[in-house]
N, C-alpha and C positions, 0 to 999 in steps of 0.2 A: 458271370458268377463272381461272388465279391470273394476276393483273397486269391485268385486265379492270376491276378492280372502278373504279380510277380515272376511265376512259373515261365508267362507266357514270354517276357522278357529276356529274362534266363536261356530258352531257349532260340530265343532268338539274336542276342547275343556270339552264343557258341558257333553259331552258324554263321555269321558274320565274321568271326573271328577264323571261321575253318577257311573261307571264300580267302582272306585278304591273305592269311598264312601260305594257302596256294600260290597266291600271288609271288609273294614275296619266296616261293621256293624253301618254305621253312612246314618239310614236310611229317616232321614229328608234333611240330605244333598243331598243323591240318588233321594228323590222326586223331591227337588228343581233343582236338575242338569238334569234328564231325561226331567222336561217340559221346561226349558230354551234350554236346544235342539233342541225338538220338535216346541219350538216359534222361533229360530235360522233356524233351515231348514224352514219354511212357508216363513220367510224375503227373503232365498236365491231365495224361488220358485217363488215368487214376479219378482225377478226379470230374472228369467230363469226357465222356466216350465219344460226344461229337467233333473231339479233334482228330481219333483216329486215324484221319485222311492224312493229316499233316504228321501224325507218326511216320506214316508210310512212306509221304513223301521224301522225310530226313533219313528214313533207313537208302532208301534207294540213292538219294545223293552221298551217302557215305558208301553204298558200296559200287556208284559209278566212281568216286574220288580213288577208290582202294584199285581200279583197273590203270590207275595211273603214277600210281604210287611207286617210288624206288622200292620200297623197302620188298612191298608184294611181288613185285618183278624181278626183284634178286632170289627171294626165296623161295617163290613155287616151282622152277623149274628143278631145284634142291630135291623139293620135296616130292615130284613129282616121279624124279627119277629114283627115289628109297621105296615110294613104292611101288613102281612098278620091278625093281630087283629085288620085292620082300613084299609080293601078294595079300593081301589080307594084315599085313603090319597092323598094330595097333597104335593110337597116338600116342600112349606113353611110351613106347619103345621106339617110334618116330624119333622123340627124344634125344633118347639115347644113342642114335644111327646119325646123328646130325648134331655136335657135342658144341660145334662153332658157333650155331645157329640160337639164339634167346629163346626159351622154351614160350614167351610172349608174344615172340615174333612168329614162331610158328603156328600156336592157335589161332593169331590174326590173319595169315595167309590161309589156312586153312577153312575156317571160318568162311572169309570169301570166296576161295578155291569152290567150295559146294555151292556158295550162292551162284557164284556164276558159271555151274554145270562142268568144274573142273574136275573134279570126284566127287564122289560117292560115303559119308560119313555114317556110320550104323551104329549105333546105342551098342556099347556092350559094358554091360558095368559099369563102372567108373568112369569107361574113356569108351573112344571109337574106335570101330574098324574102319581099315582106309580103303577104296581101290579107286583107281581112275577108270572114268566115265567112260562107257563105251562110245 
């Protein structure tokens, strides 16, 4: 598809850039390059559905990257433990129970925390309800 090909670059790119960041242990760069990928393939899927495949596969290597991640392994046990001392917590109040913590940092943990069957996030209004997975 003419005008695609840039996109396809772009995201291929970011992901080359996430890989060698890992490498090098420069793991803010790794975050920032895996979701810029990940926003790179949705653009491409936009405009051709037959790459879908390769959406899926950049979500999934962003969130096996996030199971090795400092940042995710310092914070989910954090988070883990406010809610299980505060059942049903809501994320924005998560928050607020956790003042040290980048309110960033914790949507990111989070975020993967349910990908990877760590809790349980429910729609409630504006934010989520929490609880860890049985």
């Amino acid at each position: 598809m003419p005008g695609l090909e840039p996109y396809l670059m772009l995201a291929n790119e970011h992901y080359a850039r996430a890989r060698q960041a890992v490498r090098q242990n420069d793991f803010h760069l790794a975050r920032v390059s895996y979701l810029k990928c990940v926003e790179s393939w949705k653009n491409v899927v936009k405009f051709d559905s037959g790459y879908a495949n390769r959406l899926s596969e950049a979500k999934q290597k962003y969130a096996n990257f996030a199971r090795t991640d400092p940042l995710y392994l310092k914070t989910l046990p954090l988070i883990k433990a406010e809610i299980q001392r505060h059942p049903g917590v809501l994320q924005t109040e998560l928050y607020k129970l956790l003042p040290s913590v980048e309110k960033t940092d914790i949507s990111y943990a989070l975020y993967f925390a349910e990908e990877h069957g760590e809790i349980v996030r429910t729609k409630k209004g504006r934010t989520y309800q929490l609880a860890l997975r049985a």
